[in-house]
Phi, psi and omega in degrees: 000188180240137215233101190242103191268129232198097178268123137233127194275187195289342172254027164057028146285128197251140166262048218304115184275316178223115037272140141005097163313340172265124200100144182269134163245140173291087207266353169333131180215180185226142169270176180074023191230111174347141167223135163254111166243135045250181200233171183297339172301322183238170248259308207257199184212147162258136187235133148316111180250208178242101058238162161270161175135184193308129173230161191226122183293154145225146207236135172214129175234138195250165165307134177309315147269066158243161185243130168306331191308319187281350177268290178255158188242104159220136182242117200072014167089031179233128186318114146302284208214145149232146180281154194265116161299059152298299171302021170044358146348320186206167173216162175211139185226120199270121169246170205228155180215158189224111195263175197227172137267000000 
């Protein structure tokens, strides 16, 4: 599958962390095989950012030919919609962060 890490903040503005948007990265995974991130491959780092207040990581791994685009509906750089995994294809697991200054 494929490994897509996904910030959205308190004002449901979505962030895509991983893959890096600058660069081609290979977001590829196996299941049952350890991923570090970040990986050597990439470049940049993530840091806590504004606004503060609660923000929620999602860790989502899609099928190799799926598109995050089939998973979340984002419009204006805003969470929309997320599709419900009844085909069980794919999956996501949410962490929740209280970002401070």
């Amino acid at each position: 599958g494929k490994l897509w890490v996904v910030q959205v903040d308190p004002h449901d503005r979505v962030n895509v962390l991983y893959p890096p948007a600058q660069g081609q990265v290979d977001h590829r995974i196996s299941a049952n095989t350890p991923t570090d991130l970040p990986n050597p491959q990439w470049t940049t780092s993530i840091q806590a950012a504004e606004p503060a207040g609660m923000s929620e990581l999602a860790f989502i791994v899609t099928p190799i030919n799926q598109d995050l685009s089939e998973i979340l509906t984002i419009q204006n750089g805003r969470l929309i919609r997320t599709a419900f995994a009844s085909d069980q294809k794919w999956s996501m697991t949410r962490v929740k962060l209280d970002v401070r200054r």
